[in-house]
TIVEXNU-871563 format. One record per residue (C-alpha): residue number from 1; residue in three letters; x, y, z. Coordinates in pm, 1 decimal. Example, Ala and Ser with C-alpha at 12.3 -4.5 7.8 and 13.67 -1.06 7.14 Angstrom:
2
1 | ALA | 1230.0 | -450.0 | 780.0
2 | SER | 1367.0 | -106.0 | 714.0
//
This chain:
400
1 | UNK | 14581.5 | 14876.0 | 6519.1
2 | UNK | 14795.5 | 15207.2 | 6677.4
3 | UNK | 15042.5 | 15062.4 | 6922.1
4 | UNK | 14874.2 | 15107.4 | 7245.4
5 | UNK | 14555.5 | 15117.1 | 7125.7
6 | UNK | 14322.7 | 14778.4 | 7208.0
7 | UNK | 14000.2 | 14665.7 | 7133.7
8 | UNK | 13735.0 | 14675.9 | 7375.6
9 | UNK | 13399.5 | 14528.0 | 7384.2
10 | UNK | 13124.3 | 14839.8 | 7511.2
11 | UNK | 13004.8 | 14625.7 | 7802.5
12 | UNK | 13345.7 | 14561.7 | 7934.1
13 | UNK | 13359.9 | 14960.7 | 7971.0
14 | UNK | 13039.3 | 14995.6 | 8158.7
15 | UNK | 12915.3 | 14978.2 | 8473.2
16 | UNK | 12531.3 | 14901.2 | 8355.0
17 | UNK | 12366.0 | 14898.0 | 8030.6
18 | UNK | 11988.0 | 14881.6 | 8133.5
19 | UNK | 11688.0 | 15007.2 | 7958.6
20 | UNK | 11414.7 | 15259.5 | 8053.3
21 | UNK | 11000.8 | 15203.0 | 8169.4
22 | UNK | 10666.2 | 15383.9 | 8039.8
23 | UNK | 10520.8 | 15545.1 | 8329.5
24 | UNK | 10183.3 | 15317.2 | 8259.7
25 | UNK | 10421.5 | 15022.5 | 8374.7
26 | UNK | 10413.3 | 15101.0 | 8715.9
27 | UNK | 10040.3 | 15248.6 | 8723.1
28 | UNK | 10092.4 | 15659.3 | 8669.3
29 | UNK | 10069.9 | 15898.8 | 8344.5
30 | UNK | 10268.7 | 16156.9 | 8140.8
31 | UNK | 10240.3 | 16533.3 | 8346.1
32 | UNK | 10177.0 | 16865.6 | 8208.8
33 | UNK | 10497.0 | 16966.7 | 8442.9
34 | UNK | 10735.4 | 16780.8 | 8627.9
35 | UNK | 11088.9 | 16597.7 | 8607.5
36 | UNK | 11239.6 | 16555.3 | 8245.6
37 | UNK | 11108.6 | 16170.3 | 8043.4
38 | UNK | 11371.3 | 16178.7 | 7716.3
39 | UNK | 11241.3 | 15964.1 | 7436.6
40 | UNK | 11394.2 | 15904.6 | 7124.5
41 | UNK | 11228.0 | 16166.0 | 6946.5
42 | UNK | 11447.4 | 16334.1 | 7183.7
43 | UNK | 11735.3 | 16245.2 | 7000.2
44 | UNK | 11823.6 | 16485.8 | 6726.5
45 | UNK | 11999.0 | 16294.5 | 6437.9
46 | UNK | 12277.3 | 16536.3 | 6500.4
47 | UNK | 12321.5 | 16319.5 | 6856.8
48 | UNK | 12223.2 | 16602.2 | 7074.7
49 | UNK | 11930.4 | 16617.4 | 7350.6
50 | UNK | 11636.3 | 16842.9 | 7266.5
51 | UNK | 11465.2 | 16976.1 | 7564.1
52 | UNK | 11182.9 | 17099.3 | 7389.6
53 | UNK | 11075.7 | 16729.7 | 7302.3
54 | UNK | 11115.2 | 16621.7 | 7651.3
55 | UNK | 10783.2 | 16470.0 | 7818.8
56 | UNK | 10707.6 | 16529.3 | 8169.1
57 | UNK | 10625.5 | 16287.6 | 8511.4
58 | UNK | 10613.1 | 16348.0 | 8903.0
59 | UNK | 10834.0 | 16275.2 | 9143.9
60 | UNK | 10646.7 | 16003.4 | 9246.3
61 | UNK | 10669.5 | 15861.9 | 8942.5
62 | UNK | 11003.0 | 15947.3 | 8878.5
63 | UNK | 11127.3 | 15750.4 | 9224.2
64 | UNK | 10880.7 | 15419.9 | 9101.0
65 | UNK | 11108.9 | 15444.8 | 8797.1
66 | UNK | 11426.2 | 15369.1 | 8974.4
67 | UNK | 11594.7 | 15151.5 | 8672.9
68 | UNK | 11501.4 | 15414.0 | 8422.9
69 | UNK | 11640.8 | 15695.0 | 8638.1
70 | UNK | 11963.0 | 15871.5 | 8456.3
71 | UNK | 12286.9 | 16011.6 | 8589.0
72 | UNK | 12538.0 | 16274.0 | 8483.9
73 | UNK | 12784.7 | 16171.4 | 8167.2
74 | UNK | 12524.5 | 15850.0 | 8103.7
75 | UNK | 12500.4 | 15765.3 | 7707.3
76 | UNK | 12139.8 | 15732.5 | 7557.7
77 | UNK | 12123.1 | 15457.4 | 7242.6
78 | UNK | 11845.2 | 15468.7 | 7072.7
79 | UNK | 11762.9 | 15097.1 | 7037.2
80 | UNK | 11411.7 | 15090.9 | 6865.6
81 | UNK | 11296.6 | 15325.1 | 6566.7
82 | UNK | 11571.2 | 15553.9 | 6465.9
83 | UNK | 11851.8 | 15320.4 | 6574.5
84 | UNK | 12196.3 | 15463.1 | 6643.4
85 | UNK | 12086.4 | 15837.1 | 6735.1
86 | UNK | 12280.6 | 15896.8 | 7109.4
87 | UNK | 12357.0 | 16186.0 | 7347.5
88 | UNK | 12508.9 | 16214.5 | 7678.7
89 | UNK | 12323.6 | 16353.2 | 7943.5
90 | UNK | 12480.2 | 16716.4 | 8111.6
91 | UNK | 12350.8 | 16744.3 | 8460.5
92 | UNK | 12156.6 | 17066.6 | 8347.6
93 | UNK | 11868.2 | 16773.2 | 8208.8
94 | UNK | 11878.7 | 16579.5 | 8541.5
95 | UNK | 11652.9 | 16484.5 | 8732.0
96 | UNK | 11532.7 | 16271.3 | 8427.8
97 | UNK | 11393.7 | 15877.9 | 8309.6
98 | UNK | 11384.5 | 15728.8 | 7985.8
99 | UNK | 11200.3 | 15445.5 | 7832.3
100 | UNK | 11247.0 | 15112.8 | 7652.3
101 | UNK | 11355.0 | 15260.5 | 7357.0
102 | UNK | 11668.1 | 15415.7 | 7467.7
103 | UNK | 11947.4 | 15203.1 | 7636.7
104 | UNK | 12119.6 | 15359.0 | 7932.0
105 | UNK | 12554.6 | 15326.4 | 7894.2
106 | UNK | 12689.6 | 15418.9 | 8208.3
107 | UNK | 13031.2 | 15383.1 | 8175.1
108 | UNK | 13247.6 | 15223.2 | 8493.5
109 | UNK | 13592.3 | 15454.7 | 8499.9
110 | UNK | 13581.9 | 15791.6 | 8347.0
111 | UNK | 13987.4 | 15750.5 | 8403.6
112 | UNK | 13989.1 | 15438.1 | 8143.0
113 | UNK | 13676.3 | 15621.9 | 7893.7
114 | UNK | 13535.9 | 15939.9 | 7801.5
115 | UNK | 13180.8 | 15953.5 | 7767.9
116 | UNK | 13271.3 | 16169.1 | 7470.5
117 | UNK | 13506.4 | 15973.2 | 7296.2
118 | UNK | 13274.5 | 15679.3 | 7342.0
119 | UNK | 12985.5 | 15884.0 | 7193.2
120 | UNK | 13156.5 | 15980.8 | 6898.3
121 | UNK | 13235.9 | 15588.4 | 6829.0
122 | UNK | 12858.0 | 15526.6 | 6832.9
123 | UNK | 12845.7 | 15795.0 | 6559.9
124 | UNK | 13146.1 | 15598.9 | 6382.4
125 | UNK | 13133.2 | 15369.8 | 6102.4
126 | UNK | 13275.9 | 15136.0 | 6386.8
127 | UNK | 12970.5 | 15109.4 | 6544.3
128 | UNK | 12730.1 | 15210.2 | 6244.8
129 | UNK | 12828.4 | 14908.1 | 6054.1
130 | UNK | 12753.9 | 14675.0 | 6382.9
131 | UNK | 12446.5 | 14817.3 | 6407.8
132 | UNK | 12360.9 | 14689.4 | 6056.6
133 | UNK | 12480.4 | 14382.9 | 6093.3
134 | UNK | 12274.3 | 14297.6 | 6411.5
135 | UNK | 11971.1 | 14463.5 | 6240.1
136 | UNK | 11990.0 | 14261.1 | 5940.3
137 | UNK | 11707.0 | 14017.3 | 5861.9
138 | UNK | 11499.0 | 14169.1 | 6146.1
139 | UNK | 11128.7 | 14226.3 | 6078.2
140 | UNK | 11114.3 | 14501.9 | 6343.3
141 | UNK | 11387.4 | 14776.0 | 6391.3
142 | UNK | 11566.2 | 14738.4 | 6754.3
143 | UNK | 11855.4 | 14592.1 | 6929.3
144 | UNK | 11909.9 | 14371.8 | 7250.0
145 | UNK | 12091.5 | 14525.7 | 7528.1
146 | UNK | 12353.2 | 14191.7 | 7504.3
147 | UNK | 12399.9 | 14360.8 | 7111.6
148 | UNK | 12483.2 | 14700.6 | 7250.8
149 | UNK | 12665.1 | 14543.2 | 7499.4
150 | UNK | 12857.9 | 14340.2 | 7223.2
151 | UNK | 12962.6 | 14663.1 | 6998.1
152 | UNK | 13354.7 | 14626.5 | 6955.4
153 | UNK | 13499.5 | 15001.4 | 6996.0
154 | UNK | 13894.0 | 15075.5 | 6981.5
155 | UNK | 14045.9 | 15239.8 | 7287.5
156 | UNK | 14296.9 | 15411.5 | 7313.0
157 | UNK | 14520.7 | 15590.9 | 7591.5
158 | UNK | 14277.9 | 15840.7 | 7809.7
159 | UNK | 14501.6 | 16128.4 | 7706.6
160 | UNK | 14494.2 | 16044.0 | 7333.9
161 | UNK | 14089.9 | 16026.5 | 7383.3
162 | UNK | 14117.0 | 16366.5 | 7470.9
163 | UNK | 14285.5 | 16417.0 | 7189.1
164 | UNK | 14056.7 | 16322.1 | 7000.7
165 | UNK | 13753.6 | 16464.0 | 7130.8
166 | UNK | 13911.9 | 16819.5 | 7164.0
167 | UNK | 13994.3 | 16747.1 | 6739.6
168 | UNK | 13644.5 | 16666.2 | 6693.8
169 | UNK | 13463.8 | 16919.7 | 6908.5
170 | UNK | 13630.4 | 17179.2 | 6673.1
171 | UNK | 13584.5 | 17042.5 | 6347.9
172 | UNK | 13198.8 | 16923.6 | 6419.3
173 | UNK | 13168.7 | 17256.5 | 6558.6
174 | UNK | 13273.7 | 17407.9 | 6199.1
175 | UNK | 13072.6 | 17141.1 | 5977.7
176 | UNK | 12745.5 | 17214.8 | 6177.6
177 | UNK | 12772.0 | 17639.1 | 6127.6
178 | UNK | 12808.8 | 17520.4 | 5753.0
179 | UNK | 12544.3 | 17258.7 | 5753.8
180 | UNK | 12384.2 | 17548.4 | 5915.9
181 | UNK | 12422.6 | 17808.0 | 5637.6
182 | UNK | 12384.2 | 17489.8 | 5387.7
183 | UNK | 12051.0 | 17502.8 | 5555.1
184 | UNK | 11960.8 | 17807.1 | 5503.6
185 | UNK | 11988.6 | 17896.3 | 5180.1
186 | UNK | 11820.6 | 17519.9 | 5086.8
187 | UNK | 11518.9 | 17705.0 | 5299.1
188 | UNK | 11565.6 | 18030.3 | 5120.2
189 | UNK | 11547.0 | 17915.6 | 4792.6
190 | UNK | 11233.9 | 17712.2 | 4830.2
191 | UNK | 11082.9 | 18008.4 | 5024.6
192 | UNK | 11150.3 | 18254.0 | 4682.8
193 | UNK | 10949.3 | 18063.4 | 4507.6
194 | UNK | 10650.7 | 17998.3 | 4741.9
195 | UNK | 10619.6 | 18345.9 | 4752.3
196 | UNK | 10641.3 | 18425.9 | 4423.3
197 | UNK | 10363.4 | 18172.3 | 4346.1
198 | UNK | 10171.2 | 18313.0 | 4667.9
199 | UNK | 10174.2 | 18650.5 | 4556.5
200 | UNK | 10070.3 | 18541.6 | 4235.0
201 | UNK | 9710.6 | 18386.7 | 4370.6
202 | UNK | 9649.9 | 18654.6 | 4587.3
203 | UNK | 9683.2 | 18903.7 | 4346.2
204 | UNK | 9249.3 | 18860.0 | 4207.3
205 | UNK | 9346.9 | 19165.9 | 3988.5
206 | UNK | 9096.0 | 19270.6 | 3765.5
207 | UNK | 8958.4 | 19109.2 | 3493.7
208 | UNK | 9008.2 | 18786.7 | 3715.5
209 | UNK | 8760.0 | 18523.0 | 3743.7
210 | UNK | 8665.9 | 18312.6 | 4037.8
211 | UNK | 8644.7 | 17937.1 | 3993.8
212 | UNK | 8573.7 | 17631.4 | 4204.4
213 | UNK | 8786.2 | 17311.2 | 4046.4
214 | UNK | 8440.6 | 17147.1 | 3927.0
215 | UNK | 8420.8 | 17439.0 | 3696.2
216 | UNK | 8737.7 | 17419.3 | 3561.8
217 | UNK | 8880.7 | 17046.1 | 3559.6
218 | UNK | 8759.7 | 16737.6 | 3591.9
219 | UNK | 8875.0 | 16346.7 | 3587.6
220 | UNK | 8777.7 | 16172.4 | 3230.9
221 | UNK | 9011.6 | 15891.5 | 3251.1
222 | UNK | 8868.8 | 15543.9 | 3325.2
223 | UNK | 9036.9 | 15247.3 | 3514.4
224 | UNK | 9203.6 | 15037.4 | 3270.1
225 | UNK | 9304.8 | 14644.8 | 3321.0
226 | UNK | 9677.1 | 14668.0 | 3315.9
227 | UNK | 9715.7 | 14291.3 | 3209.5
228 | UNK | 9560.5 | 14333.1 | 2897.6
229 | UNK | 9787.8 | 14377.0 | 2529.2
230 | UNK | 9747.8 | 14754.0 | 2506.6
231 | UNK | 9859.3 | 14836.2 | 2829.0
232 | UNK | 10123.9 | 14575.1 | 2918.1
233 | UNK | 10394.5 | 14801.3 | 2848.4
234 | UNK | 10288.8 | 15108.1 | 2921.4
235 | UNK | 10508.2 | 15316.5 | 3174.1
236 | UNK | 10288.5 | 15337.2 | 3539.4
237 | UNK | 10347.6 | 15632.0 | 3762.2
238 | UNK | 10226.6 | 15561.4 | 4138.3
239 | UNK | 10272.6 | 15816.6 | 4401.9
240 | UNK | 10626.3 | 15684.9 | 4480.9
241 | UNK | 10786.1 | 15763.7 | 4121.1
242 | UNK | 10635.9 | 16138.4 | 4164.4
243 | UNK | 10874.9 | 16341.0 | 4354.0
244 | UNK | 10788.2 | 16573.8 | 4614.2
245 | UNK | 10801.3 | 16930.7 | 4567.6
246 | UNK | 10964.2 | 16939.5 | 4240.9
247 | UNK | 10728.0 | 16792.1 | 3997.6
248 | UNK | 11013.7 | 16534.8 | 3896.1
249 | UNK | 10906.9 | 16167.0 | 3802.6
250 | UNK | 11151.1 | 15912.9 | 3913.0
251 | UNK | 11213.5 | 15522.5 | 3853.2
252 | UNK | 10907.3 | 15496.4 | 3623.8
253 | UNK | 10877.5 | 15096.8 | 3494.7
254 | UNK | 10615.5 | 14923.6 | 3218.3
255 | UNK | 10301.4 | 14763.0 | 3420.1
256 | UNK | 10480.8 | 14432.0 | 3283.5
257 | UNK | 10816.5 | 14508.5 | 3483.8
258 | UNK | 10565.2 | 14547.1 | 3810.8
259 | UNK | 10362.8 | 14294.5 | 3783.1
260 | UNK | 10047.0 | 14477.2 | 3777.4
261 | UNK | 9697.2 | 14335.7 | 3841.8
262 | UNK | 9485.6 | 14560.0 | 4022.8
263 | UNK | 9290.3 | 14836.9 | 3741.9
264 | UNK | 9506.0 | 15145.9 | 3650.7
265 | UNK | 9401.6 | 15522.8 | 3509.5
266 | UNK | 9522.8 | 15598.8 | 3155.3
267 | UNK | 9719.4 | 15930.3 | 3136.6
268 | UNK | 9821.3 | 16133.2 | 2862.3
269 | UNK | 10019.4 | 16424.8 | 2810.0
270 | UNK | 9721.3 | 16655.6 | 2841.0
271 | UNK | 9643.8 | 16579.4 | 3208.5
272 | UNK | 9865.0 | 16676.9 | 3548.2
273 | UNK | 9885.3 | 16427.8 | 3796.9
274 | UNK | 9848.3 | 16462.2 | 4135.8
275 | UNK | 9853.9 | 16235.7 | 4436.1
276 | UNK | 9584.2 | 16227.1 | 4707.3
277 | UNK | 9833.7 | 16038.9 | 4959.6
278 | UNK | 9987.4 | 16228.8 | 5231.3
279 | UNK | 9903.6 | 16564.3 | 5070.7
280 | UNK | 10156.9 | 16767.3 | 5277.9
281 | UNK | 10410.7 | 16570.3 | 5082.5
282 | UNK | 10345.6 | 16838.3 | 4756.4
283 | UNK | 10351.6 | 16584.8 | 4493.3
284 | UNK | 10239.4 | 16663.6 | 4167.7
285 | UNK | 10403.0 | 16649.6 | 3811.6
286 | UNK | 10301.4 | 16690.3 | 3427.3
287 | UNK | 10388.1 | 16336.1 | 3209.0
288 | UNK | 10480.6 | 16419.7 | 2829.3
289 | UNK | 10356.4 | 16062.0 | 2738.5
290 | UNK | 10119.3 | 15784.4 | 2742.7
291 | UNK | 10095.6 | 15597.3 | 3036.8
292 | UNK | 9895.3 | 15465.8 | 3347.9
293 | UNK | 9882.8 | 15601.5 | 3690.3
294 | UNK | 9810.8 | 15425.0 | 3999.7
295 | UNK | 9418.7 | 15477.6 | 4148.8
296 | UNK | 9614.7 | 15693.4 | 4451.9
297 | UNK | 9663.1 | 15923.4 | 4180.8
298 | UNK | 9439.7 | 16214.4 | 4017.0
299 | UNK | 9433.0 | 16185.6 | 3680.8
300 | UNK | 9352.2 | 16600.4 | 3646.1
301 | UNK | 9240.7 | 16695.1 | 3255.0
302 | UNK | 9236.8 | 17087.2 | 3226.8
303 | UNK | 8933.1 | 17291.5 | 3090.6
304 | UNK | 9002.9 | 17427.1 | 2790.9
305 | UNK | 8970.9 | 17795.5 | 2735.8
306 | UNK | 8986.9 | 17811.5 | 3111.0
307 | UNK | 9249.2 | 17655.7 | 3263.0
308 | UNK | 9596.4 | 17628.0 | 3130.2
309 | UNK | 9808.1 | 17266.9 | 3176.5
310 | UNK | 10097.9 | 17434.3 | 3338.9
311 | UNK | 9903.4 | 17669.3 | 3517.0
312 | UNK | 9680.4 | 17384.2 | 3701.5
313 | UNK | 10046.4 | 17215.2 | 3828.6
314 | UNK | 10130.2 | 17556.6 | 3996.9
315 | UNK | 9837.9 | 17566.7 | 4163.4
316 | UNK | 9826.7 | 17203.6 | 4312.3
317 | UNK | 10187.0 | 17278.5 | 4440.6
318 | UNK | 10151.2 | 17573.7 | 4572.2
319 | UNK | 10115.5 | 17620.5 | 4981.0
320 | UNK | 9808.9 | 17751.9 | 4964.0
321 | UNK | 9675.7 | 17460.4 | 4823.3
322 | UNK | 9827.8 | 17199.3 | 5032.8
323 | UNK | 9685.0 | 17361.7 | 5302.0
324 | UNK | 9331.8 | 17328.9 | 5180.4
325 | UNK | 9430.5 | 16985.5 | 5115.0
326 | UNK | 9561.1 | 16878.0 | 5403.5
327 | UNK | 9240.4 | 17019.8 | 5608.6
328 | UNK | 9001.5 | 16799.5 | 5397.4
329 | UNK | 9178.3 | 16490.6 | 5458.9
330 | UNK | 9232.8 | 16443.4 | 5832.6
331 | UNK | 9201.9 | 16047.0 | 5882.5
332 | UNK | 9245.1 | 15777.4 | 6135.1
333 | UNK | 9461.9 | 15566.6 | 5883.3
334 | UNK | 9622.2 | 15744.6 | 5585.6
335 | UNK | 9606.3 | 16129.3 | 5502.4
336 | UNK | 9389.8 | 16131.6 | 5174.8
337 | UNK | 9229.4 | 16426.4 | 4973.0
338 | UNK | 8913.3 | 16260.7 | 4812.0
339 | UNK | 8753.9 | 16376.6 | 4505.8
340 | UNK | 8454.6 | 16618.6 | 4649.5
341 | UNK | 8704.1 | 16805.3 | 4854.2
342 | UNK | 8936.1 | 16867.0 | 4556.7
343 | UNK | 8657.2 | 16983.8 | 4369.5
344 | UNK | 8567.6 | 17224.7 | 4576.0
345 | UNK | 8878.7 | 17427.2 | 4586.2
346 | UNK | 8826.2 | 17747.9 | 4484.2
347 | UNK | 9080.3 | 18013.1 | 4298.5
348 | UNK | 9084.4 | 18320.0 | 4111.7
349 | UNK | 9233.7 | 18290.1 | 3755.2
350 | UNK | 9325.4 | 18541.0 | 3443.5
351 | UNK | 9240.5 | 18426.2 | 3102.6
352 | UNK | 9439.6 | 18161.5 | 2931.6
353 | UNK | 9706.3 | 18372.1 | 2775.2
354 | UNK | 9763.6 | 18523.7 | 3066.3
355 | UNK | 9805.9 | 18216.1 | 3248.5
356 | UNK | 10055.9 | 18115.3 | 2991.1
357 | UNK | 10263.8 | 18405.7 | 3033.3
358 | UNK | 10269.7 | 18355.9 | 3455.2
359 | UNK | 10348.8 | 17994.6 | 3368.2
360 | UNK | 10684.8 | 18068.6 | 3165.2
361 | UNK | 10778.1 | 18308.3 | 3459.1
362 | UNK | 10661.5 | 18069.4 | 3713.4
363 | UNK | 10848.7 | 17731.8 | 3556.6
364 | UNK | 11170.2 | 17993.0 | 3463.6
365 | UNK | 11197.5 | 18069.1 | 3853.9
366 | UNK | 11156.0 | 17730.1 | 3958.3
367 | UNK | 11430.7 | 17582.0 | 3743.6
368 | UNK | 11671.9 | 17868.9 | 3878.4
369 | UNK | 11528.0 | 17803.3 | 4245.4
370 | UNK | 11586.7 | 17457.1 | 4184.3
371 | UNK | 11975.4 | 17507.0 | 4118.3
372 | UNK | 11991.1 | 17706.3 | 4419.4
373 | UNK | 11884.4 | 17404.5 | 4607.6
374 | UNK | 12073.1 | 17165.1 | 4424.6
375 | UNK | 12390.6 | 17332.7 | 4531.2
376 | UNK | 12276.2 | 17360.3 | 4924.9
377 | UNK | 12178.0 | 16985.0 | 4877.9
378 | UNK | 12495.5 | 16890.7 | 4761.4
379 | UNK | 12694.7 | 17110.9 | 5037.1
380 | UNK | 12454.5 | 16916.0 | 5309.9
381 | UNK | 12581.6 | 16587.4 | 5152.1
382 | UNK | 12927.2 | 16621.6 | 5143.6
383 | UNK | 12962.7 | 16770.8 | 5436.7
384 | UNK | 12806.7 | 16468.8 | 5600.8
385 | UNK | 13026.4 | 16282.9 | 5433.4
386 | UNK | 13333.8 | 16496.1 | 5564.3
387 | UNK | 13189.7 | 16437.2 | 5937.8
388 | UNK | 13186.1 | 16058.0 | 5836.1
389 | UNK | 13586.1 | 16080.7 | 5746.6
390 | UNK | 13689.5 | 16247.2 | 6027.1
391 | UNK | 13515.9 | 15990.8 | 6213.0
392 | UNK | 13720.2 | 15693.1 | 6024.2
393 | UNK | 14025.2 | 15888.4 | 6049.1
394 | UNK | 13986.5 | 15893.0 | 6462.9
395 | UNK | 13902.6 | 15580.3 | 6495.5
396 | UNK | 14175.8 | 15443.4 | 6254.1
397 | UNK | 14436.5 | 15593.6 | 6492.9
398 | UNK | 14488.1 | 15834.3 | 6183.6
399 | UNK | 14336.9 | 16177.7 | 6348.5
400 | UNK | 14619.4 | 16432.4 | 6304.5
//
């Protein structure tokens, strides 16, 4: 370690680490108005507080909640559900509580530790890799308060904190207007597209024909026992190999490799598949081969002389569509579009060749779309990964 650095365990730096209440604990309810309640969906995985997803209570509520109640400079940890997101709280959030989710670091000498050099450790790989470790083996995702208080973080000097923090504040503050722009064009590129292929269905020119899906698809396929000889090693596509979005299949394996049992669809290259499952997830794709598909999945055979293959994909991934979808399939349990709802979609179509011709335009845009995002994805990534080196580097004594 830096000379004059030390190792410091997180309790040893604070004067409490506590957890917040629920309201309902001490007999009152959520208000439409009233002093700030930050939960971890407060949190933004970028470690900042988000006022708009503050909750509300009274001030009678707020003074039952003494434990809960936060101060200037304290640092939220999220210990349950999205472990590891923190924030400090400015006094411009205060009055505010918090719950059991989010542990409550107030730290005991702001002359031996920043609260902002102490948050960006949480961030670090230091404190990352803890997390992990205590995690491991758990059936439920949360941390004890004795963990949190546990977490090992090096400490250095108060002046080389600053340091530090004043390093970091400008470079984050560069990597999030780029993650920013990253952003962006990611956003931009998918929106080209959508409203290429929204224009497209809109457009009922004439010589168009209206259509419910009953008219011009259907589902021939039977359920097939994937035990049996002819099916054994046949690839399987479930919902989870389809990708969303993109119409990419991913990590396909034989129904041998899985272990199959239960009865699966038989697919060929003729049909498009699409999943009923969480419909706002836009997953779709077109196989080139023989194969089964899980029973979560439409096994979607085109009309012929009415519907083209490619032309049937487009439509199942298109916005419009997912809308429709996801307003059929509203459910206590699992979002799911059943059969007599899909059928009843309705769109206007061109003849075949037509089709064909949109299609070709249509698949060229994506692909070109596609590369646009590919780039913006891979910005996002290694800029994250540049945010995760700087953190190493400060925490390594090695921040220049």
């Amino acid at each position: 370690m830096k000379a004059g650095w030390r190792t410091c365990g997180l309790g040893n730096l604070s004067e409490v680490i506590t957890k917040g209440t629920t309201p309902t604990s001490v007999g009152y309810e959520f208000a439409e108005a009233g002093i700030n309640f930050i939960k971890v969906e407060s949190v933004t995985s970028d470690n900042r507080l988000n006022p708009a997803r503050f909750a509300k209570i009274d001030s009678d509520c707020h003074g039952a909640l003494r434990r809960s109640q936060i101060r200037e400079n304290d640092i939220l940890f999220s210990i349950a559900g999205a472990l590891g997101r923190c924030a400090i709280a400015a006094k411009e959030v205060l009055p505010a509580n918090t719950n059991q989710a989010l542990a409550i670091i107030r730290l005991a000498n702001l002359n031996e530790s920043m609260p902002e050099y102490v948050l960006y450790a949480m961030q670090s790989a230091v404190v990352v890799d803890q997390i992990e470790r205590d995690r491991a083996g758990s059936a439920q995702q949360n941390l004890s308060l004795k963990q949190v208080s546990d977490f090992q973080i090096p400490l250095p000097p108060l002046d080389e904190q600053r340091r530090i923090v004043a390093v970091l504040d400008e470079a984050f503050a560069g990597i999030a207007t780029a993650t920013a722009n990253a952003q962006k064009n990611l956003t931009n590129a998918r929106a080209l597209f959508e409203s290429y292929v929204e224009a497209i269905f809109a457009g009922r020119e004439e010589g168009w024909t209206e259509y419910s899906f009953d008219q011009i698809c259907s589902i021939s396929s039977k359920l097939v026992d994937p035990r049996l000889p002819a099916y054994l090693d046949l690839p399987h596509i479930g919902a989870g190999n389809m990708a969303s979005r993109t119409g990419g299949i991913v990590d396909v394996l034989t129904a041998r490799e899985e272990g199959l049992k239960s009865g699966k669809f038989l697919l060929d290259a003729s049909m498009v598949l699409y999943s009923k499952i969480r419909p706002y997830l836009m997953k779709a794709c077109r196989p080139e081969f023989l194969g089964l598909c899980s029973a979560d999945v439409y096994p979607l055979v085109p009309k012929a002389g009415l519907l083209d293959r490619d032309m049937l994909f487009h439509i199942l991934m298109s916005d419009e569509f997912t809308a429709y979808a996801e307003a059929g399939s509203a459910r206590a349990g699992m979002p799911k579009v059943n059969r007599e709802h899909l059928f009843k979609y309705s769109v206007w179509l061109p003849d075949v060749a037509t089709q064909r011709i949109i299609c070709r335009k249509l698949d060229d845009l994506s692909s070109k779309c596609q590369d646009l995002a590919n780039v913006a994805q891979s910005k996002l990534a290694a800029l994250a990964e540049l945010k995760q080196s700087l953190l190493q580097k400060a925490f390594a004594g090695e921040l220049t």
